[in-house]
N, C-alpha and C positions, 0 to 999 in steps of 0.2 A: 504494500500500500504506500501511497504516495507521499511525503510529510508525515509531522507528528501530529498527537493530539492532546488536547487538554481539557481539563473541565472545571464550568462555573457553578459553584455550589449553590444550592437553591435559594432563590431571594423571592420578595414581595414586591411584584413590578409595581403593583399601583401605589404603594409607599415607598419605595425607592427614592431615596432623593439624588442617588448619581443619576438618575433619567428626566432632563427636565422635557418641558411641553414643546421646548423648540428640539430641532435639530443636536446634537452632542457636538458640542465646537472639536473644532480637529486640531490635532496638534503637530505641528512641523518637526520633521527632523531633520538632521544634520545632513546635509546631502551625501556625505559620504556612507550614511549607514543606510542610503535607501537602497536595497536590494531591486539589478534591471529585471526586468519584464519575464527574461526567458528565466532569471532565478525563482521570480514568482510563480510562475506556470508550473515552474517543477516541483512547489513546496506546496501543497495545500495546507489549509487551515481548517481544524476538524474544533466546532462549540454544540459542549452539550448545554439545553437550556433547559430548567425547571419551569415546569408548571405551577400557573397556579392549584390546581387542582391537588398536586403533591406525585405524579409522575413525571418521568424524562420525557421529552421530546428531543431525539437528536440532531439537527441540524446539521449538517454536510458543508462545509463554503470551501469554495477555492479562492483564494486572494488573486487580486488582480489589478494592475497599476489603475488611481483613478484617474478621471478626466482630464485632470490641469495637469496628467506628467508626472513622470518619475517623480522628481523634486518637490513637487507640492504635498501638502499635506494628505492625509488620507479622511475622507468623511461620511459618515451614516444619512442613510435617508427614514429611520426610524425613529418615532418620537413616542415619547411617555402614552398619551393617550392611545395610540396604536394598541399598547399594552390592556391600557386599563375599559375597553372598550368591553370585553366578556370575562376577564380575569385570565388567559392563557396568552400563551407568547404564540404572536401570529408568525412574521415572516423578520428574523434579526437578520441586516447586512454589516457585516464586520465591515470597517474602512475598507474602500474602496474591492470590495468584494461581493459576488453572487453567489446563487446557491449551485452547490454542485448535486448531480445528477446519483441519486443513490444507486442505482442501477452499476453506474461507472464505479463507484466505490465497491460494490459489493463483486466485480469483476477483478477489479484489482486486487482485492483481498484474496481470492480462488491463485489469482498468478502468484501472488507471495507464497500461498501455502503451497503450490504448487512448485514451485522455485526452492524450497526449504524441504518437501521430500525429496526432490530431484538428488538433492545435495547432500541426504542422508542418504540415497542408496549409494553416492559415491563413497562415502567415508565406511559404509559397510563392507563396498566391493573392497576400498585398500585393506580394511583391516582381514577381510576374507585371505586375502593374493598373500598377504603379508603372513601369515599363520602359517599359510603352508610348508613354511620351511619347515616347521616342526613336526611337518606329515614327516622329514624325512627322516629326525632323531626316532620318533614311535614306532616306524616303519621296519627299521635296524632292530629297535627292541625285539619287536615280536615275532619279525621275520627267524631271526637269530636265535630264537628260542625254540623254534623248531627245526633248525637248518642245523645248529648246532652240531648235533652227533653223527649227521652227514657228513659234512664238515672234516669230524676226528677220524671216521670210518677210514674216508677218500684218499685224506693227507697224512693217515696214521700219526694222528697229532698225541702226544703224551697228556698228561691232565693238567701239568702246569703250563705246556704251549696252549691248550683249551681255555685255562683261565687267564691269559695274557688276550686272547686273541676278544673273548667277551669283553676284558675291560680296557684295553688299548684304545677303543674308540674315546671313549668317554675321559682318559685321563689327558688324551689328546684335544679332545675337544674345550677343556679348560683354557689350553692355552690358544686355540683359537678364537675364544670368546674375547681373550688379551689380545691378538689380535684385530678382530671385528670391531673393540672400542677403540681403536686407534682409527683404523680408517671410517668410521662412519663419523669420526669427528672432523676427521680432514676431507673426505671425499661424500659428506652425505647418505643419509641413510637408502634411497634407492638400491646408489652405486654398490654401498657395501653387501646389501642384498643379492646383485645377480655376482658377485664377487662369491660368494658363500653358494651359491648354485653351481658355479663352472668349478669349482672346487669339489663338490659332491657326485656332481656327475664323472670327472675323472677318479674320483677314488672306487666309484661303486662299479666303472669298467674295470679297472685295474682286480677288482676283487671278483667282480665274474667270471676271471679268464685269469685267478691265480691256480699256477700248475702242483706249488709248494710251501710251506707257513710261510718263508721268507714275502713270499710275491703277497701274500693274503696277507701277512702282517702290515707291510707297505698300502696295500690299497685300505684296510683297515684304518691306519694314520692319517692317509689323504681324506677321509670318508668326515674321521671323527674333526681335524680340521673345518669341514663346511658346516661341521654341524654345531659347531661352538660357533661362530661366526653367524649362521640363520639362529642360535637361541639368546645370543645379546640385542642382533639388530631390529627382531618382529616385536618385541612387547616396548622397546622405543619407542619407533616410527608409530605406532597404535595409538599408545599414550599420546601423543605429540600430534596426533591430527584429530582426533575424536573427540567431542564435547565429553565433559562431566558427568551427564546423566549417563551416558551411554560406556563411558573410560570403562568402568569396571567387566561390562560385557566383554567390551570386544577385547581387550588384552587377554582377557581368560580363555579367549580362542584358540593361541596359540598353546595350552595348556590343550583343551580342546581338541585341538588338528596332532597333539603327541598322542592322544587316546584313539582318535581317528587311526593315526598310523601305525599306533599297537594292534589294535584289532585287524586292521587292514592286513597287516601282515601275519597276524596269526591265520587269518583263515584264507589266504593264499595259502601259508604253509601248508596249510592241512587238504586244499585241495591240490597241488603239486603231491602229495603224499597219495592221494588216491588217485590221483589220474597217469603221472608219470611212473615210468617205469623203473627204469635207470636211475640210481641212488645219485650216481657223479653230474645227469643233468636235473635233479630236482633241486638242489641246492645252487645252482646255477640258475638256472631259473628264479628262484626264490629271487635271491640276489641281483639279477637282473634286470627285474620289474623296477626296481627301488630309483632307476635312472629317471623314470619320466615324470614322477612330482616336479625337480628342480626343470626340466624343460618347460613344464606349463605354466608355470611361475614366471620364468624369462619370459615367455610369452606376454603375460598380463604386466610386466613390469612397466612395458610402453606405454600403457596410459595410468599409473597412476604418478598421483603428483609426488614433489619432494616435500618433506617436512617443513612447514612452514619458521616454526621454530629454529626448525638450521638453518633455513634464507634467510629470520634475519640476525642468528648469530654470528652471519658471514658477514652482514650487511645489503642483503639483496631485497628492499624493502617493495620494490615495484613487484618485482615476484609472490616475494609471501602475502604480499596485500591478493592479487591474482587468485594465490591456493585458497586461500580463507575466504574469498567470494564463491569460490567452488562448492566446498565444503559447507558453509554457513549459511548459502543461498540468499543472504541480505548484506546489502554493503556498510550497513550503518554498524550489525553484528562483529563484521570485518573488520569495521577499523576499531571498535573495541577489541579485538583480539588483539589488532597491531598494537597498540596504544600499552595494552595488558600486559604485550610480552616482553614489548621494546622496556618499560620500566623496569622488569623483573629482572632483564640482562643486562642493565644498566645499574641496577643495585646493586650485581654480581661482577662487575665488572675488575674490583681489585684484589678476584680471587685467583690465584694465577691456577692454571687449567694443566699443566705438568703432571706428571704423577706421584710427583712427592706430597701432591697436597692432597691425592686420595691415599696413600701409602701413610702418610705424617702429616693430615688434617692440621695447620695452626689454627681452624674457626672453627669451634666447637659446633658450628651450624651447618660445617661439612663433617664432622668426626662423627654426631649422632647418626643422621642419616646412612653413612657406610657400614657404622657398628650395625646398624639394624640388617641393612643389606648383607651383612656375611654371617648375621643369626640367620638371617630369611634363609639363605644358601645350605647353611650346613645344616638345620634343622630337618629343611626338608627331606634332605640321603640319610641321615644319623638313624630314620626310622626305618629303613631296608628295603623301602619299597621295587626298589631298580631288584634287587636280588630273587624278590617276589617274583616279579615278572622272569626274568631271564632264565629262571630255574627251574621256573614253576613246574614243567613238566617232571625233572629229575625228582624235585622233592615229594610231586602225587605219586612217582615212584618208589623212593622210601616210604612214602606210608604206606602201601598196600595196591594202588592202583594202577593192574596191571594190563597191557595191550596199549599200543600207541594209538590207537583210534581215540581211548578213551582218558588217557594223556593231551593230547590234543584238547580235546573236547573240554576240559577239565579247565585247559590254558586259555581257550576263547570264554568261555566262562567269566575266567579272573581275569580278561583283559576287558571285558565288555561292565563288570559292574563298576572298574576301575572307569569306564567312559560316563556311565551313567552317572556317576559322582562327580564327573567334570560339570554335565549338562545343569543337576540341580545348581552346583557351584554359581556356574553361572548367570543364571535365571533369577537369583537370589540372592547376590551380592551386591549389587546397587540398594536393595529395598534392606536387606535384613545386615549388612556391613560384614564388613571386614574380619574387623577381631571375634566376636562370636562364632562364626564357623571355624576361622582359625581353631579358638579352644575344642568346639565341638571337635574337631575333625580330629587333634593332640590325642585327647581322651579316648573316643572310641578308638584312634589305632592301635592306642596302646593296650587296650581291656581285649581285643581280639587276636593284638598278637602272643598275650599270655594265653590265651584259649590254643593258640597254636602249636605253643610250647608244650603244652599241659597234654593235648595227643599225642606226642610224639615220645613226652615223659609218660603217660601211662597208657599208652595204645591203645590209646578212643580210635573209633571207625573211622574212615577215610574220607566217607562221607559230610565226617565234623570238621575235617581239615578242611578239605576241600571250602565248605562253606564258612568257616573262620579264616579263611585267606580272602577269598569274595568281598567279604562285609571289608575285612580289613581295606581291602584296594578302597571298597565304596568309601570308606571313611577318610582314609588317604585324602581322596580324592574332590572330597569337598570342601574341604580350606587348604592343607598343605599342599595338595596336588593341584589344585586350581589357582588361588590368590598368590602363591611366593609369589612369582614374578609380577603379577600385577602392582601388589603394595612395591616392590622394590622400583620398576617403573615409575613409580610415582613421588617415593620420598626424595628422590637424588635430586642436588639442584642443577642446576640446567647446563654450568659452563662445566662440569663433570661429569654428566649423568652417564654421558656413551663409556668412558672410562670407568664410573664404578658400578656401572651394571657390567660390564667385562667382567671387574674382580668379583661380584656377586658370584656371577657363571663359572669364574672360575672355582672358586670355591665349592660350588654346587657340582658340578662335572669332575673336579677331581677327585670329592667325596666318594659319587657315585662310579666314578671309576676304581678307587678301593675296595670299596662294597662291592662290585662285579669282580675284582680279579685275588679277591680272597674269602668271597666266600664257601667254597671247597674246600678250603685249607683251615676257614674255622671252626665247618663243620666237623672237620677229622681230628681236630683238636678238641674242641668243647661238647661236641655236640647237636643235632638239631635244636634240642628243645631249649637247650642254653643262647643258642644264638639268637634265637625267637624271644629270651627271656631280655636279652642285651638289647635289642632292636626295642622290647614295649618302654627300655628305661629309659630311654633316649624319648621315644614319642611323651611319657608323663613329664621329664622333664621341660621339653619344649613348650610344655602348656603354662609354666611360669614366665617364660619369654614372651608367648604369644597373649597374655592375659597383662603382666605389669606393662610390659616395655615399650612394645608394637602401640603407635596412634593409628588414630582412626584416622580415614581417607577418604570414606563415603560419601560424595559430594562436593567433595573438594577440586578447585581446580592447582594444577600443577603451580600455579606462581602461589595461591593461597598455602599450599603446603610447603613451601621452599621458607614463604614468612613467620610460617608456623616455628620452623626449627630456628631464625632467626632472632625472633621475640623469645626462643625459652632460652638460645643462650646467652642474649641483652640479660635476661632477669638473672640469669645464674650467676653471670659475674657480675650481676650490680649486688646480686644477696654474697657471694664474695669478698665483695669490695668491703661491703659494708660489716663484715664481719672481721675482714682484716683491722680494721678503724678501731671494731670495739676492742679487738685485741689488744691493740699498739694503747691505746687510752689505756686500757685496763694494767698495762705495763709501765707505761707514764707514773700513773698510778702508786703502783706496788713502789716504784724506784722511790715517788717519791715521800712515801710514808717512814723504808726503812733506811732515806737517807737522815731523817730526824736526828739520830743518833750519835750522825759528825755536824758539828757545826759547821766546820766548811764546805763538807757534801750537802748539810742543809741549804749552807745559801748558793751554791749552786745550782741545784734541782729548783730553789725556788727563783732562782735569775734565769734558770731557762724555762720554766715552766711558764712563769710572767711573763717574758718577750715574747713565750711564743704565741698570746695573743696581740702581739703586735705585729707590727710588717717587716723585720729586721731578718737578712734573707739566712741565716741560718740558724732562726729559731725551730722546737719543737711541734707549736702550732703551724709552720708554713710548711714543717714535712709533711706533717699529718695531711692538709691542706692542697699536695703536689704526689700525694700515691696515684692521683689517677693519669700521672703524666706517664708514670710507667708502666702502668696497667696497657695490657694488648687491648689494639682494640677489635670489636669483633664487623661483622658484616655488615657494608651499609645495608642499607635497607630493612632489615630484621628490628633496627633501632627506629626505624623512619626520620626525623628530622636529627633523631642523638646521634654525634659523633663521639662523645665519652659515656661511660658509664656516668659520671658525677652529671650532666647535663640529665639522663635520665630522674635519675634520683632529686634532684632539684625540683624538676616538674613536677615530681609527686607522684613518680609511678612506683607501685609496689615491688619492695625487695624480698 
């Protein structure tokens, strides 16, 4: 719709005394603030008028230059009596304006909203294209999981080549995740996308057409590289184009598109298992397919836009204005984003962007945010979910369940209710938040993965296993499985974010690359049911993490949560500050009670103590007075107008 609108609050026309019986004299403005003809055409002016009766009548006007000319004043041809002829408002002309045609308003209104779905199917289609890279990490999961002992059959792999080759992806893909924040900060998030696709697709040929571990180990490394690279850049770019209400869905997609490409691959597995013949092309095959996620993705990559965010981190302000009219479908919406973002990277601007300042944070407003990012990371693998998955066949084998048909069947299973816990996840974390599923999701893993432990330590049926792994994935799968990466997308602030969502990844990949490539070795050391018992301590603990320390983010937008951690560590070190003070006074103090006892330490203590309410530059009053010269100071912006803590604290904000 065309212009803004306002509204006048209900008055009594026929007692009115701003309406007299003549005409409303007009008033001249300055000629420079008169807006020309074609500006007015394009702004309409929207007045609602009260009735006398006590309903609205709305009235529609479009402004329009009057008579005598831009420069002339603007005038009404409606008079008091007009009004008080029946007691209702007949027909108001705002200066120099007519009425507009309701018709054309209610036309224009259809194009807006039409213009603003247009522009959410766009931001769905990126965040769809965008997820899929994490078809190709779930894909390897569960492919893997049944291709596995094809795999050791073929290449007569030993049991620790077997456990190297499962977790080699994953401890590799750590460090491609270190990688991926480097280039999506210098090259854009797109770029670093089809970067992490051509990446994927030579590891996953390399590994179709390995003849011996060596070759399969290599295409392995090249694989897990793309795939640390597609799981830093997709929950970015999401975040970073997606409105607020919508953030929390679409990041969770790529959670989402890893559960899509667990199952996806499980039941390829299982139908290469029945339909092919040849043990050496079923696993080949398997493997094989995994190539064409990352070509379809290049494909779509051509029309979607770049992160607004990054055009104008770069300074490419005509661009990201461009993206955000796309996306937002209203230009007025758009340059509030611009407006939004440019201050927010401008607050951040004296944060140097290096890696020593996500490594050795000096702003406590970058150290919170990462601490939480590498709880978010390790909490999530600490509960063993990757092992679940990977093994899952072997382990419905130790308990009792035997024939790979029903192995299989067993695996699609527990990779499907692991999906199902992605879908409520996300369906329910805009409305129901953040942290509460977090805890929910802690608690039940941990309560199932003792039920797990407990069949294995007293050989309950297999059928209890089988269903205390399920629930378990489901539980997984509804805050730890779903939101990590969401909240972590969201906490970082903006001139770091690509870098410490890297280290998040890393963290989170290397974990889970330990957790795959020992857990054989811990079961032949402790046990199933012990391992099962280690994995539930790790989930109850987490539930401490996810309950105290994790904020909420529900509704927030990405500059409002960057302020968030700004403002708490303004307060921390003004409540610091302000307790260093009492200290040093309370020292003052003590010094100068038990100097009484010398008279010349008395009159000492009491010739500094005295001066130092004076101005005398090195008295004890003017230290006390100059602590905040050497206090760090923390983020602009998080202060808003404070450039010291004492400036804070002056104004009267609470320590």
């Amino acid at each position: 719709m065309k212009g803004g609108a306002f509204s006048i609050p209900p008055c009594d026309f026929k007692n009115s005394p701003s309406l007299s019986s003549a005409s409303v004299p007009s008033k001249p403005s300055p000629p420079s603030s008169i807006p020309d003809e074609e500006h007015l055409h394009q702004h309409p002016i929207k007045a609602i008028v009260a009735l006398h009766q006590g309903h609205l009548d709305t009235l529609l006007l479009e402004a329009k230059p009057s008579e005598g000319g831009p420069n002339q004043g603007l005038a009404t041809s409606t008079s008091r009596d007009e009004f008080a002829s029946n007691g209702t408002a007949s027909t108001i002309t705002i200066p120099g304006s007519d009425i507009m045609d309701p018709q054309k308003v209610e036309e224009e209104s259809l194009l807006s909203e039409a213009a603003r779905r247009k522009s959410r199917r766009l931001v769905y289609l990126c965040g769809f294209c965008a997820s899929l890279t994490s078809i190709l990490l779930g894909y390897d999961v569960g492919v893997m999981s049944v291709a596995r002992k094809y795999v050791d059959r073929q290449l007569s792999l030993t049991s620790v080549q077997s456990e190297i080759v499962m977790g080699s992806l994953n401890l590799v893909a750590a460090f491609g995740g270190l990688i991926a924040g480097k280039a999506a900060d210098k090259f854009g998030r797109n770029r670093a996308i089809a970067l992490a696709c051509l990446i994927f697709v030579t590891g996953s040929a390399c590994m179709t057409m390995a003849w011996n571990f060596r070759m399969l180990l290599v295409g392995r490394i090249v694989t897990g590289l793309g795939v640390g690279c597609g799981f830093v850049i997709a929950p970015v770019y999401i975040a970073e184009i997606t409105p607020p209400d919508i953030r929390g869905r679409m990041v969770s997609l790529t959670d989402v598109c890893i559960n899509i490409g667990i199952v996806l691959g499980s039941v390829v597995g299982f139908l290469c298992q029945q339909t092919i013949r040849s043990d050496d092309a079923k696993w080949r095959v398997m493997l094989g397919i995994g190539i064409i996620p990352p070509i379809v993705i290049l494909l779509f990559l051509r029309v979607l836009p770049e992160s607004p965010r990054w055009l104008l981190l770069q300074g490419r302000v005509p661009e990201a204005r461009h993206v955000l009219r796309k996306i937002t479908g209203l230009d007025q919406e758009a340059e509030r984003e611009v407006v939004a973002i440019e201050e927010a990277i401008q607050m951040e601007r004296d944060v140097t962007t290096d890696w020593s300042e996500v490594l050795c944070p000096r702003h406590r407003a970058i150290l919170l945010p990462v601490l939480m990012g590498l709880g978010l990371g390790f909490f999530q693998q600490a509960s063993g979910s990757e092992a679940a998955v990977y093994y899952s066949p072997k382990i419905l084998a130790e308990a009792g369940v035997s024939g790979t048909a029903q192995q299989s069947i067993g695996n699609i299973a527990i990779c499907t209710f692991k999906f199902v816990g992605e879908i409520i996840a996300m369906l329910s974390m805009d409305r129901v938040g953040r942290k509460p599923l977090f805890v929910l999701s802690a608690l039940g893993s941990g309560c199932f993965l003792v039920v797990a432990g407990a069949c294995f330590q007293f050989r309950l049926p297999p059928f209890l296993l089988a269903s205390s792994l399920c629930l378990f994935m489901g539980f997984f799968s509804v805050g730890m499985g779903a939101i990590t990466f969401v909240v972590a997308s969201e906490i970082f602030p903006l001139p770091v974010r690509g870098k410490a969502m890297a280290l998040a990844v890393f963290i989170n990949r290397l974990l889970s690359g330990v957790v795959a490539l020992t857990f054989l070795s811990l079961v032949d050391a402790v046990t199933y049911a012990k391992t099962f018992y280690l994995f539930a301590a790790f989930s109850f603990l987490s539930t401490v993490f996810y309950g105290c320390f994790l904020p909420e983010t529900k509704g927030k937008s990405l500059e409002d949560i960057s302020i968030l951690f700004e403002k708490e560590s303004a307060e921390y070190e003004a409540h610091a500050h302000h307790q260093d003070q009492q200290q040093r006074r309370g020292g003052l103090s003590f010094l100068a009670s038990s100097s009484s006892f010398s008279p010349t330490a008395a009159g000492t203590a009491r010739n500094g103590i005295g001066s130092g309410r004076g101005s005398g530059p090195s008295t004890a009053g003017s230290s006390l007075n100059s602590l905040s010269d050497g206090m760090p100071r923390p983020l602009t912006g998080g202060m808003g107008r404070y450039h010291t803590v004492d400036e804070k604290v002056r104004d009267g904000s609470e320590v």
